[in-house]
DRENLO-687275 format. One record per residue: y, z, x of N, C-alpha, C in turn; residue in three letters; chain. Coordinates in steps of 0.02 Angstrom, whole numbers, plus 50000, padded with zeros to 5 digits. Example, Ala and Ser with C-alpha at 12.3 -4.5 7.8 and 13.67 -1.06 7.14 Angstrom:
REM residues 2
n.Y/n.Z/n.X/ca.Y/ca.Z/ca.X/c.Y/c.Z/c.X/res/chain
49716/50390/50660/49775/50390/50615/49835/50390/50660/Ala/A
49888/50354/50642/49947/50357/50684/50002/50394/50645/Ser/A
REM end
This chain:
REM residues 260
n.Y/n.Z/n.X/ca.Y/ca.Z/ca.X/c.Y/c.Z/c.X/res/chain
55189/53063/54969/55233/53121/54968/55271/53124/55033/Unk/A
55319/53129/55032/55370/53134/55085/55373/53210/55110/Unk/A
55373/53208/55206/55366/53254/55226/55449/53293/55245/Unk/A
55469/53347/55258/55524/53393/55273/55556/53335/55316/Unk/A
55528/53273/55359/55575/53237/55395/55597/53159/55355/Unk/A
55594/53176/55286/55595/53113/55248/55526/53060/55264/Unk/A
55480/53066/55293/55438/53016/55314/55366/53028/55283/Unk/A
55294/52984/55264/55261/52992/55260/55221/53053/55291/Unk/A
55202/53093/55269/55165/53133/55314/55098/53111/55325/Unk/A
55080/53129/55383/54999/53086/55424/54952/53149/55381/Unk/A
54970/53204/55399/54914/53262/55359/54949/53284/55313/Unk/A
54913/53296/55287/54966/53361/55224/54893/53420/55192/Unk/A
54927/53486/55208/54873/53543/55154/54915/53553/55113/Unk/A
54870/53564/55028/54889/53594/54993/54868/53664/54938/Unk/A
54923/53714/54973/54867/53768/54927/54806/53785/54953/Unk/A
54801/53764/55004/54715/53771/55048/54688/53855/55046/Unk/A
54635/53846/55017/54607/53932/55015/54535/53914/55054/Unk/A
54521/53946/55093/54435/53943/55138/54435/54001/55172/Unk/A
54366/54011/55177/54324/54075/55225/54248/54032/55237/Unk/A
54220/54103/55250/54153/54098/55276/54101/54124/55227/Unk/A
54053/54080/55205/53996/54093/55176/54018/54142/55100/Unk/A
54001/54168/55100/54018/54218/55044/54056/54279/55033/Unk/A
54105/54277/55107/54143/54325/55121/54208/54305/55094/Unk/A
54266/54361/55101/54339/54341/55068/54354/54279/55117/Unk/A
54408/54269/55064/54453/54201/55095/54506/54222/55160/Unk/A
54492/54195/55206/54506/54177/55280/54592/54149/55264/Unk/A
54591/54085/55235/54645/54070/55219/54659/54067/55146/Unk/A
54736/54099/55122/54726/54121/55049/54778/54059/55031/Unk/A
54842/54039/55049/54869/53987/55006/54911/53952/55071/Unk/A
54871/53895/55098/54918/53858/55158/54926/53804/55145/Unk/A
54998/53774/55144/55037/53701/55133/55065/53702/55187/Unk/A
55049/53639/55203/55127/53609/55278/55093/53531/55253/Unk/A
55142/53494/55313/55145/53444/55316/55149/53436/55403/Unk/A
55101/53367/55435/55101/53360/55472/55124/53291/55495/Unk/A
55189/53248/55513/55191/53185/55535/55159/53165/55587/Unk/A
55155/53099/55589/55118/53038/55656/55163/53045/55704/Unk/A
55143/53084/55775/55186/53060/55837/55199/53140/55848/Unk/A
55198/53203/55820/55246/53252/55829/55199/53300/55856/Unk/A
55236/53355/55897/55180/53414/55932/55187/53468/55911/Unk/A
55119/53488/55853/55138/53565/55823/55085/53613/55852/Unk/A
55125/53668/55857/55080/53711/55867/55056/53788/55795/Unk/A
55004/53809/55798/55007/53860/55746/55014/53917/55782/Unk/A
55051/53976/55766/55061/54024/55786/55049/54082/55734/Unk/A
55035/54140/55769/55005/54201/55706/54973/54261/55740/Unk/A
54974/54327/55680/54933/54371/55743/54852/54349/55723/Unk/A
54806/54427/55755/54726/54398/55750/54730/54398/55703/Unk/A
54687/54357/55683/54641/54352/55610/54700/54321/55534/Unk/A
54750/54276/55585/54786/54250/55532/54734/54222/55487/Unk/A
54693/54155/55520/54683/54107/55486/54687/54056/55540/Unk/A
54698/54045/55589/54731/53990/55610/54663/53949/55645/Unk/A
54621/53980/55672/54580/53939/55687/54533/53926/55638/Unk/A
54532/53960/55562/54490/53923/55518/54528/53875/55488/Unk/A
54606/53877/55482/54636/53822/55466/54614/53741/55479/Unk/A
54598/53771/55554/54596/53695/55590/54496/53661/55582/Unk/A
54449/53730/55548/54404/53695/55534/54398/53682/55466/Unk/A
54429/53704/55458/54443/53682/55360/54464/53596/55371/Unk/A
54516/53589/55398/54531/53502/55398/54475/53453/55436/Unk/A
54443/53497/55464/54399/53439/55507/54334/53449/55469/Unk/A
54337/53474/55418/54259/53469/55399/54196/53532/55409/Unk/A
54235/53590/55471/54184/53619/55459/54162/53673/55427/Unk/A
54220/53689/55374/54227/53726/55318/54251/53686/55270/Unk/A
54222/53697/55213/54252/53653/55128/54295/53697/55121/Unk/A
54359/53677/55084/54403/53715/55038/54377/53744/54980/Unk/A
54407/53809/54942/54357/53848/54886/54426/53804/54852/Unk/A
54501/53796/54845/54531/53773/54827/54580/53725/54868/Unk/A
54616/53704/54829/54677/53654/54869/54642/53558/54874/Unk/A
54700/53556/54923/54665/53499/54940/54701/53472/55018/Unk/A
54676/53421/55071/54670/53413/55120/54703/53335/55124/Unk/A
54752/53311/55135/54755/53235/55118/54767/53211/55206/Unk/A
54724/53152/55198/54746/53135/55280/54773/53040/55278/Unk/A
54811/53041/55308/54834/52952/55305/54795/52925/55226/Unk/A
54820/52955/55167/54835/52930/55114/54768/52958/55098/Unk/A
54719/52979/55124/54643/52972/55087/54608/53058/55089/Unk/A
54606/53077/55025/54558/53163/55011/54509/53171/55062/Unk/A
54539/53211/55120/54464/53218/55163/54423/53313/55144/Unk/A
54462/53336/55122/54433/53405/55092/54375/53391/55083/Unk/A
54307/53436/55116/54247/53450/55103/54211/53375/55125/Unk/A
54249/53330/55163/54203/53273/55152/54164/53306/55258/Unk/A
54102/53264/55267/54080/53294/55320/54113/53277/55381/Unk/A
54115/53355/55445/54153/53310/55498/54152/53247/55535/Unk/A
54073/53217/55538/54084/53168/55563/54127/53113/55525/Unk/A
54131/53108/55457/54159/53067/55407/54249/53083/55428/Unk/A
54270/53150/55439/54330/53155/55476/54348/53145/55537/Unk/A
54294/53140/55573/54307/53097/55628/54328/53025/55642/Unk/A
54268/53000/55592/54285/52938/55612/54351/52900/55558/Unk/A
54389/52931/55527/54436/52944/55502/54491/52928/55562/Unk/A
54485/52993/55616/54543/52990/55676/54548/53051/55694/Unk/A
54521/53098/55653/54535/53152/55676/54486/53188/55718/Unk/A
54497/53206/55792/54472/53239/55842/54490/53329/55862/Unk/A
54447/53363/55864/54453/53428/55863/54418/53454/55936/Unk/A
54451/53491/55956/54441/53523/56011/54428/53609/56030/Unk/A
54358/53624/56004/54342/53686/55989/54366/53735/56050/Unk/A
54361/53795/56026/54391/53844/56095/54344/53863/56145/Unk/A
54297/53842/56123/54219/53866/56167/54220/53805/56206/Unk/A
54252/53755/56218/54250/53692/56264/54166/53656/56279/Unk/A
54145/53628/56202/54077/53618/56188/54061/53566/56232/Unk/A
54058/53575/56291/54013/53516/56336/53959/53515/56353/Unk/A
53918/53464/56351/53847/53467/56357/53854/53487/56431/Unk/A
53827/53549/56436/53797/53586/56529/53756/53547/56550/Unk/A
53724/53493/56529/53671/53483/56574/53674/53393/56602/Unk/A
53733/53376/56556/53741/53295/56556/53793/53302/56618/Unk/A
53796/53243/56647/53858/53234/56693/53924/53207/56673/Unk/A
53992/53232/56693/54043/53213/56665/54041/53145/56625/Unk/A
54003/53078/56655/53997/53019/56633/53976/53030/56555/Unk/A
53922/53050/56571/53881/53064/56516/53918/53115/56434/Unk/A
53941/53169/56459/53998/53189/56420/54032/53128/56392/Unk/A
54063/53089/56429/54129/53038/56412/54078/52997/56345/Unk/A
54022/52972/56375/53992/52911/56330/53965/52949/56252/Unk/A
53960/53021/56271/53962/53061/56199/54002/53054/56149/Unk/A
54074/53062/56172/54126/53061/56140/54138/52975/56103/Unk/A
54111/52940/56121/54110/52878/56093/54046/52850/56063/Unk/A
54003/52898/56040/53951/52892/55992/53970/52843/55905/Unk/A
54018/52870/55874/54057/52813/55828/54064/52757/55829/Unk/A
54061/52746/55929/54098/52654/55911/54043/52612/55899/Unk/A
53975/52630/55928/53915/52579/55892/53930/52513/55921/Unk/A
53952/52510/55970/53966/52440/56027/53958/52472/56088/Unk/A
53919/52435/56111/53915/52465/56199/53970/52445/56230/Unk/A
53994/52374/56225/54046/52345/56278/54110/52386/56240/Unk/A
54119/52414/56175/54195/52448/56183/54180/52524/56193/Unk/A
54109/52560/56228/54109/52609/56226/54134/52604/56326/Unk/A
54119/52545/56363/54123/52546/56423/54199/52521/56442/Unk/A
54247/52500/56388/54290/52494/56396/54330/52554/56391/Unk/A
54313/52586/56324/54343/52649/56324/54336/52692/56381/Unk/A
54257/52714/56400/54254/52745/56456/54287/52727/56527/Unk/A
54310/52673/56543/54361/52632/56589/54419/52672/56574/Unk/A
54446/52654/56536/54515/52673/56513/54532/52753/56519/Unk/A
54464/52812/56501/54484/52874/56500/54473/52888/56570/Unk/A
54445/52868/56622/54422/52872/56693/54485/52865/56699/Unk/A
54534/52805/56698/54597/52787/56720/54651/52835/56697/Unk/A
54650/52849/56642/54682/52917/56618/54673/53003/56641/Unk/A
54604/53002/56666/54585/53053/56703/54561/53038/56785/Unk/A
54592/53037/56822/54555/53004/56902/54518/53048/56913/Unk/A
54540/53147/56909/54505/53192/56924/54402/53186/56899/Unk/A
54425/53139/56829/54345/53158/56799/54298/53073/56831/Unk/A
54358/53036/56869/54351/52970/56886/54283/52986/56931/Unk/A
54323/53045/56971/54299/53058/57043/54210/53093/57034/Unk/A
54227/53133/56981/54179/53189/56957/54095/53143/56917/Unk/A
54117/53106/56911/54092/53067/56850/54016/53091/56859/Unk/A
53980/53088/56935/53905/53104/56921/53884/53171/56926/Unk/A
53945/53214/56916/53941/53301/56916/53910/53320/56848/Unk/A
53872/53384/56872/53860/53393/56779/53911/53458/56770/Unk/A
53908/53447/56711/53971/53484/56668/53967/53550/56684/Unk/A
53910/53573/56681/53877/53660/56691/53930/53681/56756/Unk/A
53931/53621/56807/53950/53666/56890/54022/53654/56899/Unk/A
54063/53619/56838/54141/53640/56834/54172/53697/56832/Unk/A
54241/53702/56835/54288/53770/56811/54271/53754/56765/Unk/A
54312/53820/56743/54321/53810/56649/54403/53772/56654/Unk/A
54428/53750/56691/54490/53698/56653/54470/53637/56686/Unk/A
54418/53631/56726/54402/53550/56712/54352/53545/56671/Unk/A
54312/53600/56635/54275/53569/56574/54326/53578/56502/Unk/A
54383/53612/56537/54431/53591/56458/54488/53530/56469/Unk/A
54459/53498/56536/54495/53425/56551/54455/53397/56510/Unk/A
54375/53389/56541/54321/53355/56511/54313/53336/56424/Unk/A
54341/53403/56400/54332/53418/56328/54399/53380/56297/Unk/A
54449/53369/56322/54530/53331/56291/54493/53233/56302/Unk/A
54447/53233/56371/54453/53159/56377/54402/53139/56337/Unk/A
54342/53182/56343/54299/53168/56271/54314/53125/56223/Unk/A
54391/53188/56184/54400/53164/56121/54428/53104/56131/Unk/A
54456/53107/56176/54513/53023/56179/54466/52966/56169/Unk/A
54404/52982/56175/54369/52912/56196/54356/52864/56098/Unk/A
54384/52910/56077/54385/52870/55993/54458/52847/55982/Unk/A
54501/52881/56032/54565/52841/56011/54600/52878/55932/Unk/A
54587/52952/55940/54618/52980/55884/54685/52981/55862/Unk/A
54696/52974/55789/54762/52991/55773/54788/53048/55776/Unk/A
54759/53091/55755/54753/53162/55765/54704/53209/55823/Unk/A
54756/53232/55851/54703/53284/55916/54719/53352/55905/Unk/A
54649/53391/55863/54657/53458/55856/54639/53514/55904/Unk/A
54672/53568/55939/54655/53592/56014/54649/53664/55975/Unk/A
54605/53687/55994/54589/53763/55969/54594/53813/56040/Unk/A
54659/53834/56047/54664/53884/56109/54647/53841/56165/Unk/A
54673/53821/56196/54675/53757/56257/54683/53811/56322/Unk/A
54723/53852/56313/54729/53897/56389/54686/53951/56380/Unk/A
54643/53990/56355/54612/54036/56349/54548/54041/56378/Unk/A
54571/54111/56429/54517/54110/56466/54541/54072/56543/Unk/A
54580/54026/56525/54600/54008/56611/54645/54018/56645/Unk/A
54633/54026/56711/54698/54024/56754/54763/54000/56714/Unk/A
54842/54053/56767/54876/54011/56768/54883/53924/56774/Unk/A
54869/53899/56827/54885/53855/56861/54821/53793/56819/Unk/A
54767/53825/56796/54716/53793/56752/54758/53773/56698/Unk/A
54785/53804/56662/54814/53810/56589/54869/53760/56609/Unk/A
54923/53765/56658/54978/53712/56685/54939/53660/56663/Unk/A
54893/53630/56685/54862/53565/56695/54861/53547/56618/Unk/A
54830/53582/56561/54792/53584/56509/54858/53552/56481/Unk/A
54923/53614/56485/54965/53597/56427/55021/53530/56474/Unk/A
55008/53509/56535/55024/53440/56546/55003/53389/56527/Unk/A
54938/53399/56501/54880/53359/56480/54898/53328/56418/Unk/A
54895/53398/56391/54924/53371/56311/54981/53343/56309/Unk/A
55036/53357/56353/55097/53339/56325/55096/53259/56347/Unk/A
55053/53240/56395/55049/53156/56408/55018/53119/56355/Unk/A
54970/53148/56326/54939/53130/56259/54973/53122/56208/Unk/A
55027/53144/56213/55101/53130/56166/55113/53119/56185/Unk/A
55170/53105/56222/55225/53063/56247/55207/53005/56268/Unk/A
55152/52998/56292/55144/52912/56325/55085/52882/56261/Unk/A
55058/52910/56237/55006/52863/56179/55001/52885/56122/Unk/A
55058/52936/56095/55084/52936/56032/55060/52982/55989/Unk/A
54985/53020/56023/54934/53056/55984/54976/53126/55961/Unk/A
54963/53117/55888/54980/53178/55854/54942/53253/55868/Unk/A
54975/53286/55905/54949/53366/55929/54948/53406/55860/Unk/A
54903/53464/55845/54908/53519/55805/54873/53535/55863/Unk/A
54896/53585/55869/54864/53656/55933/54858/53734/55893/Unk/A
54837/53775/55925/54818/53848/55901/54821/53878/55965/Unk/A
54875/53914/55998/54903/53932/56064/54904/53998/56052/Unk/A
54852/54052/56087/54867/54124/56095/54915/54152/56142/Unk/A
54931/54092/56193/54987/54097/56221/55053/54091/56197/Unk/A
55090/54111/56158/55148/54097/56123/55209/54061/56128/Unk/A
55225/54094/56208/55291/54057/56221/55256/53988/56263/Unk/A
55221/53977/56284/55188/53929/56311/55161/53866/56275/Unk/A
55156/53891/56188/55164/53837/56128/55213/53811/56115/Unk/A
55250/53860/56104/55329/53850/56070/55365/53806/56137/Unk/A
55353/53806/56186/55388/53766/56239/55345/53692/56233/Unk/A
55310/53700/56239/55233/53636/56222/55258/53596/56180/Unk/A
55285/53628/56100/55271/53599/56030/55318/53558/56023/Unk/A
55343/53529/55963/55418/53504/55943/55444/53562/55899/Unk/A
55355/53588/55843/55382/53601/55798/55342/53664/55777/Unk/A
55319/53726/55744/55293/53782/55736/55285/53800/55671/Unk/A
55209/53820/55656/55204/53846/55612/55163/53904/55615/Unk/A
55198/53948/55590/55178/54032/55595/55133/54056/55533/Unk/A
55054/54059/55549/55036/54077/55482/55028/54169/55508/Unk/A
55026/54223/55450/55018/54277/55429/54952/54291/55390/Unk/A
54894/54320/55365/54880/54351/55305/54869/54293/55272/Unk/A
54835/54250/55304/54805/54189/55267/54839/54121/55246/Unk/A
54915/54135/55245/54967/54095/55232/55035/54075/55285/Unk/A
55055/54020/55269/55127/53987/55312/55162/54024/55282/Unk/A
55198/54083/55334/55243/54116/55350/55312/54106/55353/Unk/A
55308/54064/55407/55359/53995/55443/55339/53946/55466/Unk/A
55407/53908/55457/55400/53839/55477/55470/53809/55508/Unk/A
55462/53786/55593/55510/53743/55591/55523/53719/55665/Unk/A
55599/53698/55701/55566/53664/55772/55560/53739/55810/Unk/A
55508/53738/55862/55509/53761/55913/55544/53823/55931/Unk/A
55592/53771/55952/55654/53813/55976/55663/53885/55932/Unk/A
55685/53857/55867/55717/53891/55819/55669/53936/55799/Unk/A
55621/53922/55812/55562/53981/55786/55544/54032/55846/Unk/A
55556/54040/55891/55556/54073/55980/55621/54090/55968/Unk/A
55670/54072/55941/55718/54137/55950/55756/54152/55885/Unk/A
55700/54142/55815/55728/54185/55759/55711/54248/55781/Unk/A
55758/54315/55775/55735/54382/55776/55701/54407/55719/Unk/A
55696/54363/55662/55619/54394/55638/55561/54387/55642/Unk/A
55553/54315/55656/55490/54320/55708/55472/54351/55759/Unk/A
55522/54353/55816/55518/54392/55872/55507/54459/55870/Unk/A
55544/54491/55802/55499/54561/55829/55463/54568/55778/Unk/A
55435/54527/55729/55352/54528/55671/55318/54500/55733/Unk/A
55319/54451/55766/55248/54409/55795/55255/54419/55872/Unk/A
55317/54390/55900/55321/54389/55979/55299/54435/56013/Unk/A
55320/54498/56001/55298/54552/56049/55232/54545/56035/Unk/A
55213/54571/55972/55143/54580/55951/55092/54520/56012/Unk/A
55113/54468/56029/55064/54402/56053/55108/54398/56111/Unk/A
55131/54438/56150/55138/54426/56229/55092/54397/56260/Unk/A
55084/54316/56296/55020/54307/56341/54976/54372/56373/Unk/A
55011/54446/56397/54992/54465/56439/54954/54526/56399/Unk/A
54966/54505/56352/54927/54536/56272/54867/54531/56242/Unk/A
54913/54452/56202/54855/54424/56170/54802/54377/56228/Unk/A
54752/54409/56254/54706/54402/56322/54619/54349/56260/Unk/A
54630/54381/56223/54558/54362/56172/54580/54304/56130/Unk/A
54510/54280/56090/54513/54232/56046/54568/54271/55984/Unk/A
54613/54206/55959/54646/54237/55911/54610/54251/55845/Unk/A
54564/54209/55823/54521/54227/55781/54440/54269/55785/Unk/A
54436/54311/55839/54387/54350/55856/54362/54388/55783/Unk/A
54323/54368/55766/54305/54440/55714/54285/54398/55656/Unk/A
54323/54310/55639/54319/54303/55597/54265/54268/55557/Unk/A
54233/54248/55602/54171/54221/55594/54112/54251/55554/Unk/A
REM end
């Protein structure tokens, strides 16, 4: 199926309906399309959907309907590690690092899949070189970081599988200015220099939309809008349905607080 840019799409939802346990549906009818190479971000007020969106594709919610297609193959309901090793890497908002392992130790986590020692020490080479900061850190344990070098820790993690897809659940939340600078430089090198396809979930708004290429605004369980960036930061119906509503100096909390 061909995506809005004439091209294969790398993800695609369709119709996606999911919640939690036996409660209503979280997300009631979400379609997009996601290409290889491009930086989206989801945008929405609380309790769109947006961060169950992103565990619905990775496995850690089944769809009640729809379906989930990733690089040609049904990953709906199949388990996350099975979506992992797929390509797809997720980056929870709680910045899940083991407190008690040392940055090293973190890194060699993240490459649990490859089941080769010599390409787990290559990989770990390569993300040291990509990160000097965690180069330096390496026999620190994770517990006695900031919180934006354990949400450095948590981006180089994932890299260490070499994902096609890198899913970021609220990347600045909770940190400093000048923390968050780093985060969304982070990501944007992760695109631009090695090609990795971003989906993000940014409670910071204008700080996505500058980040992204491209935006998708879910509402009330569903895609709202869709389109680049730009054009979505200065339609005036978004701006006064969502923008004001999600001022950084606003929206301060998880965007999906409550929904769990």
């Amino acid at each position: 199926r061909l995506s809005r840019g004439g091209l294969m799409a790398l993800l695609e939802l369709r119709s996606v309906r999911a919640g939690y346990g036996v409660g209503p549906d979280i997300l009631t009818d979400v379609s997009l399309d996601v290409e290889a190479g491009g930086t989206y971000v989801v945008i929405g007020p609380n309790g769109a959907g947006k961060s169950t969106m992103l565990k619905a594709i990775v496995g850690l919610l089944s769809p009640r309907e729809g379906t989930i297609e990733f690089d040609g193959q049904m990953i709906g309901g199949k388990r996350p590690d099975q979506i992992l090793e797929a390509g797809i890497c997720f980056v929870p908002q709680d910045r899940t690092v083991f407190p008690e392992m040392t940055v090293r130790e973190n890194l060699v986590m993240g490459g649990f899949l490859l089941r080769d020692s010599a390409k787990v020490a290559k990989r770990l080479d390569w993300v040291m070189d990509m990160f000097p900061i965690l180069k330096e850190r390496a026999p620190q344990l994770a517990q006695t970081m900031s919180g934006g070098e354990q949400q450095l820790l948590a981006l180089a993690r994932a890299m260490m599988i070499e994902p096609k897809v890198l899913m970021v659940d609220e990347p600045s939340l909770g940190l400093a200015p000048q923390a968050a600078d780093q985060i969304f430089d982070t990501i944007r090198r992760l695109s631009d220099e090695l090609g990795v396809t971003i989906l993000m979930v940014e409670q910071n708004v204008r700080r996505g939309l500058d980040l992204a290429d491209h935006a998708f605004v879910l509402d009330l369980g569903t895609k709202r809008f869709e389109g680049p960036s730009k054009e979505i930061g200065e339609d005036p119906r978004i701006r006064d349905l969502y923008l004001g509503a999600m001022a950084p100096d606003v929206a301060e909390e998880s965007a999906e607080e409550g929904e769990v």
